[in-house]
Backbone as CSV, one residue per row, in Angstrom:
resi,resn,N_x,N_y,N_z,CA_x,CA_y,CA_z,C_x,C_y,C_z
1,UNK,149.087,206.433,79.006,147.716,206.138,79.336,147.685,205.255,80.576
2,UNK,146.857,205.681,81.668,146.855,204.730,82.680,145.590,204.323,82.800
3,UNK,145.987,203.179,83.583,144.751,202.309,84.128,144.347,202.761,85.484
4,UNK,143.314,202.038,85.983,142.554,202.188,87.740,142.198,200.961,87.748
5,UNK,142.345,201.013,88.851,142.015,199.192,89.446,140.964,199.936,90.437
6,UNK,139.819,199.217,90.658,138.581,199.552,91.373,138.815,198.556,92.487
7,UNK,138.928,198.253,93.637,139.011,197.736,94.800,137.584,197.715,95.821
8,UNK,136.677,196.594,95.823,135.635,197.240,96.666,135.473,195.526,97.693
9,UNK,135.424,195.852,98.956,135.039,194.434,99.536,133.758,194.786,100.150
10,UNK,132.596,193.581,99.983,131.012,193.852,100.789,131.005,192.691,101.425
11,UNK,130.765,192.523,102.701,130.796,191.915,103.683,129.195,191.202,103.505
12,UNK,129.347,189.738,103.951,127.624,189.471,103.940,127.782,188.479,105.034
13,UNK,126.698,187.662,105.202,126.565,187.049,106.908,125.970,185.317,105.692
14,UNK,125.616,185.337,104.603,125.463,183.974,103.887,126.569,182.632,104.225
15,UNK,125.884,182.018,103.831,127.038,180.884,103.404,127.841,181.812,102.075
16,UNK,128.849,180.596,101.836,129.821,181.403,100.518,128.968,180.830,99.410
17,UNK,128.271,179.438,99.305,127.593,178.731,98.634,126.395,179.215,98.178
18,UNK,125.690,180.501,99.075,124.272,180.771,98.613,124.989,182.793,97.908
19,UNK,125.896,182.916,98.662,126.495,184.208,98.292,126.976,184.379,97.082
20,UNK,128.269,183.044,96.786,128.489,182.874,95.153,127.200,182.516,94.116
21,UNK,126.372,181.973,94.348,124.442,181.624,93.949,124.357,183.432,93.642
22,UNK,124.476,183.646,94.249,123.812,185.278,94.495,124.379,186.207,93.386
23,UNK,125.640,186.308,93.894,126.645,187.069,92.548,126.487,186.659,91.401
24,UNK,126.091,185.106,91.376,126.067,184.381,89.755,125.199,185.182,88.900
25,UNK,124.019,184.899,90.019,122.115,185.137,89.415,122.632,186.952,89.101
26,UNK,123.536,187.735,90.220,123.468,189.026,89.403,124.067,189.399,87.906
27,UNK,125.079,188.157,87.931,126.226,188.493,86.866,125.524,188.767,85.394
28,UNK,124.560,186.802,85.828,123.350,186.684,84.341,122.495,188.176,84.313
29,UNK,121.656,188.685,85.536,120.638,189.482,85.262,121.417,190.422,84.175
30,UNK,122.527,191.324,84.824,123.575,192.049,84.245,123.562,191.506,82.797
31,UNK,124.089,190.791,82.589,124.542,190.244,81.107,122.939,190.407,79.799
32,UNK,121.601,190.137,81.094,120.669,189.867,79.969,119.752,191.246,80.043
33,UNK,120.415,192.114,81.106,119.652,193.700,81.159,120.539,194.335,80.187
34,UNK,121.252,194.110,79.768,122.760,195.324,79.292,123.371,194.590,78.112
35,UNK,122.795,193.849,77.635,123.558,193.033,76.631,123.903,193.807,74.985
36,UNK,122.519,194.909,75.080,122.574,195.915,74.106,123.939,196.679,74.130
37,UNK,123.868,196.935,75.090,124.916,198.004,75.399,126.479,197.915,75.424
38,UNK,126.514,196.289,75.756,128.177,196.147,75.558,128.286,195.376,74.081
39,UNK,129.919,195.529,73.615,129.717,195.163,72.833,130.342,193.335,72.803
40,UNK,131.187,193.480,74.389,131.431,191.560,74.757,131.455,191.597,75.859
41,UNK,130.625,190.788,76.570,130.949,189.925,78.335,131.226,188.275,77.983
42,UNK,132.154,188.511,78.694,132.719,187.091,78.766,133.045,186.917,80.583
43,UNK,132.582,185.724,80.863,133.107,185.507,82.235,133.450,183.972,82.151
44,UNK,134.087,183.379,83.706,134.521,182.641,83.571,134.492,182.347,85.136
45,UNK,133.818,180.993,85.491,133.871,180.857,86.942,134.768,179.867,87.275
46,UNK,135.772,179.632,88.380,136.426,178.866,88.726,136.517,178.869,90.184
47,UNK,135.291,177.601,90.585,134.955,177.590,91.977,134.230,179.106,92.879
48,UNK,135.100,179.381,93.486,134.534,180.699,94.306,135.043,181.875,93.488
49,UNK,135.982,181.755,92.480,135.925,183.007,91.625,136.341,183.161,90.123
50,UNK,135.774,184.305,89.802,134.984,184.891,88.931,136.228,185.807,87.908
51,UNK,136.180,185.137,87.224,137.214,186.329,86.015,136.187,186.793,84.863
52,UNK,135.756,188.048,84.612,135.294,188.912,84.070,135.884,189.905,82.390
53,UNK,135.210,189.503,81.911,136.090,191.470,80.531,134.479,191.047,79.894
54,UNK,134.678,192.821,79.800,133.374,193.429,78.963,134.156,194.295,78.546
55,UNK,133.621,194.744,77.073,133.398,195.561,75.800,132.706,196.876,76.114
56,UNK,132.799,197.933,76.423,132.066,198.712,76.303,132.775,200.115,75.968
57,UNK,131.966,200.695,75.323,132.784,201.997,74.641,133.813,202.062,73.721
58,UNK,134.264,201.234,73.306,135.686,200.978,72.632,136.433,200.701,73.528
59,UNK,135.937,200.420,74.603,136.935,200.175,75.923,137.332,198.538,76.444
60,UNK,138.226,198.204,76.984,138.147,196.908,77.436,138.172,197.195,78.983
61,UNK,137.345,196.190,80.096,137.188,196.338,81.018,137.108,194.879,81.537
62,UNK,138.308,194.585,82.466,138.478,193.311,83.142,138.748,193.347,84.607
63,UNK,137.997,192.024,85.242,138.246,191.979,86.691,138.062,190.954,87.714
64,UNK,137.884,190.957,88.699,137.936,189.735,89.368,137.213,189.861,90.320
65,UNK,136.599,188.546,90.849,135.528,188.624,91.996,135.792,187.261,92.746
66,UNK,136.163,187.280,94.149,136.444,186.347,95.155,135.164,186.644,95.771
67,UNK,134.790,185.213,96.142,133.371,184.965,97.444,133.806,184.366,98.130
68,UNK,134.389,185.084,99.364,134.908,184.273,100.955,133.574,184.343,101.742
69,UNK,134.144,183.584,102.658,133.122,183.277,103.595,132.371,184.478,104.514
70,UNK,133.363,185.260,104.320,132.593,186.017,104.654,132.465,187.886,104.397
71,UNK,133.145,187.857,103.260,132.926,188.898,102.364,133.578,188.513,100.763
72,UNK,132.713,189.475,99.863,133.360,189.255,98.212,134.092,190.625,98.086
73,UNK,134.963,190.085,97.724,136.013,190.900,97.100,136.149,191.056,95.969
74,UNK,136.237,192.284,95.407,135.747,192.524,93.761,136.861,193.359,93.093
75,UNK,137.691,193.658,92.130,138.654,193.810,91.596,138.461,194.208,90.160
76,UNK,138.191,195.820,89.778,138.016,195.726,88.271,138.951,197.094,87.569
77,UNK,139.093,196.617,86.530,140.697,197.291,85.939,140.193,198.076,84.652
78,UNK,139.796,199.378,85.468,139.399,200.057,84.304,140.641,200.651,83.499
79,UNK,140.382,200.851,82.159,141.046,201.486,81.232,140.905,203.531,81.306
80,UNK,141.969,203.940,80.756,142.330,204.969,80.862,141.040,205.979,80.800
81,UNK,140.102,205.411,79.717,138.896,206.352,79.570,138.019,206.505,80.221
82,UNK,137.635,205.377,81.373,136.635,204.766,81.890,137.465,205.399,83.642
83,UNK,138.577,205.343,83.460,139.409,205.361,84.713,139.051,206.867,85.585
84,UNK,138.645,207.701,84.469,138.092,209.241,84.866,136.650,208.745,85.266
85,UNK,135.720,207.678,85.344,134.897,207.601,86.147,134.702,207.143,87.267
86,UNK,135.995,206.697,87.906,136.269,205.849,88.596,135.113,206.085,89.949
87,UNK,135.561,207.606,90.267,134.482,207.764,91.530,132.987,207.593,91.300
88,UNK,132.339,207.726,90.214,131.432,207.098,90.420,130.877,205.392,90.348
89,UNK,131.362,204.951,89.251,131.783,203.234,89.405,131.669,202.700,90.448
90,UNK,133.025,202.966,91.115,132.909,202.540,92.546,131.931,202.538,93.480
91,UNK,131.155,203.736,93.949,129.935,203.844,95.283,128.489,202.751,94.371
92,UNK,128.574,202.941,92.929,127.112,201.799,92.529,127.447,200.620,92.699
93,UNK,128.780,200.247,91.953,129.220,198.911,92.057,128.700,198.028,93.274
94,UNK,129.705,199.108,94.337,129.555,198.605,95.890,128.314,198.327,96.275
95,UNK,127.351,199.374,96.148,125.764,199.190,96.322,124.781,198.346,95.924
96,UNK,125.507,197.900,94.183,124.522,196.880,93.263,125.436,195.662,94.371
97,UNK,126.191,195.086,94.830,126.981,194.048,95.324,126.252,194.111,96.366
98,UNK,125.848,195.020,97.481,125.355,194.568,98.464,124.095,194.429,98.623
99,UNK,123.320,195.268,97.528,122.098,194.423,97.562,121.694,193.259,96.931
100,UNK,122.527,192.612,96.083,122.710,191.208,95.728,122.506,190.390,97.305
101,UNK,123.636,190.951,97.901,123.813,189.960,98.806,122.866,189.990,99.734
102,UNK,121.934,191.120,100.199,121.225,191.477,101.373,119.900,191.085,101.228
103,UNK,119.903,190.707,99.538,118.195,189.916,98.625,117.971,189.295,99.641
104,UNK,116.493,188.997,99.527,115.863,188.101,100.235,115.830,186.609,99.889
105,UNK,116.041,185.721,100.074,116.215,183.978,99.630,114.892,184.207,98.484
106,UNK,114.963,183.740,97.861,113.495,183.447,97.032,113.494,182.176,97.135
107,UNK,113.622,180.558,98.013,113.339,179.568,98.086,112.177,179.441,98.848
């Protein structure tokens, strides 16, 4: 049984300070839109990054998220079942990440 590691970097023009803000506020929305649906999210922040595993399907799904200064780098390790979706995963992922980042300030 193999795994896939999902590899995606989105470039943004923020500080890392309002960018990691950004990813946070998506991580929660995520967690409190979808909470039905998985059956565990657990994350874990340490400074600029982000260690991740969710529950879903009978599946375990873990990964990682760096916020540099000037792009996030995102890292997620799908399991064998999930790994046959890989191509699609990837192009939303990338898309939900950059419009995180491309939001408008709400201050």
């Amino acid at each position: 049984m193999t795994t896939k590691t999902l590899t995606i970097d989105v470039p943004h023009r923020l500080t890392q300070d309002e960018a990691r803000t950004r990813i946070a506020a998506g991580v929660t929305e995520a967690r409190e839109k979808y909470t039905g649906s998985f059956a565990r999210i657990e994350e874990r922040w340490t400074g600029n990054h982000l260690d991740f595993h969710v529950g879903i399907l009978g599946q375990s799904v873990t990964g990682r998220v760096d916020v540099g200064q000037d792009a996030v780098h995102i890292e997620v390790d799908l399991p064998w079942l999930l790994a046959a979706l890989a191509g699609r995963i990837h192009p939303q992922l990338q898309d939900h990440t950059r419009k995180m980042l491309e939001a408008p300030n709400k201050s």
